[in-house]
C-alpha positions in Angstrom: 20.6 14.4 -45.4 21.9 11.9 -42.9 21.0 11.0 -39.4 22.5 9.1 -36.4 18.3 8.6 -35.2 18.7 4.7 -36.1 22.1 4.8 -33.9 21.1 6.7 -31.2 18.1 4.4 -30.9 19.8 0.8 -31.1 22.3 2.3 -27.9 19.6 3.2 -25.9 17.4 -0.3 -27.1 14.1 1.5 -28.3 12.2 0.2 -30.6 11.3 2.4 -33.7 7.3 2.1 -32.5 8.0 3.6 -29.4 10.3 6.4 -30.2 7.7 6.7 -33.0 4.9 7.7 -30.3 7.1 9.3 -28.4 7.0 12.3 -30.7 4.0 11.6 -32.3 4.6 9.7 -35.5 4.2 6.2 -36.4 6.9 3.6 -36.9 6.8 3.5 -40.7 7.8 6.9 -40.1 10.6 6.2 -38.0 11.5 3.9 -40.7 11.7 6.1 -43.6 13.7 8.8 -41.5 16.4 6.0 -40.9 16.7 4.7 -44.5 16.6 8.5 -45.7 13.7 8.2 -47.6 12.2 10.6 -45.8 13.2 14.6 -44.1 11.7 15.4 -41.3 9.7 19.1 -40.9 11.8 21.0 -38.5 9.0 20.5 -35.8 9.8 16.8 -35.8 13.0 17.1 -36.2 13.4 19.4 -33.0 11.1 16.5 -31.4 13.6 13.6 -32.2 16.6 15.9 -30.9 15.1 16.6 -28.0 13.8 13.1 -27.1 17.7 12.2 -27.2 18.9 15.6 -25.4 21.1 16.5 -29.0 20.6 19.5 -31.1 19.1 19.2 -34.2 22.8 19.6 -35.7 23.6 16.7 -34.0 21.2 14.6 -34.8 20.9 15.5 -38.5 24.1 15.4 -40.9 23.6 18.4 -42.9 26.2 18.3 -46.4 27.3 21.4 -47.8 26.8 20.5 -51.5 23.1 18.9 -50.7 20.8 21.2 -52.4 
């Protein structure tokens, strides 16, 4: 699953430690959800979404074929 989080974040100049405690998660965190090393739970991912005003479908690149 891809995500625009790295993206949104480098246009609005956060860093990934304070988007990090913005929802409650630390930056190595952050950092594994960028390089896609990591899914976030839906809680956090409703977090991140919200923290940028996007849905979750926005924010997160679903594929059909990912399984």
């Amino acid at each position: 699953m891809r995500n625009r989080i790295a993206e949104l974040r480098r246009e609005r100049r956060i860093t990934q430690e304070e988007l990090g405690a913005a929802v409650g998660v630390t930056r190595q965190t952050i950092i594994s959800l960028e390089n896609g090393r990591y899914n976030a739970s839906l809680l956090l991912a409703h977090k991140i979404a919200r923290y940028f005003d996007l849905t979750i479908e926005e924010l997160f690149l679903f594929e059909e074929d990912e399984t």
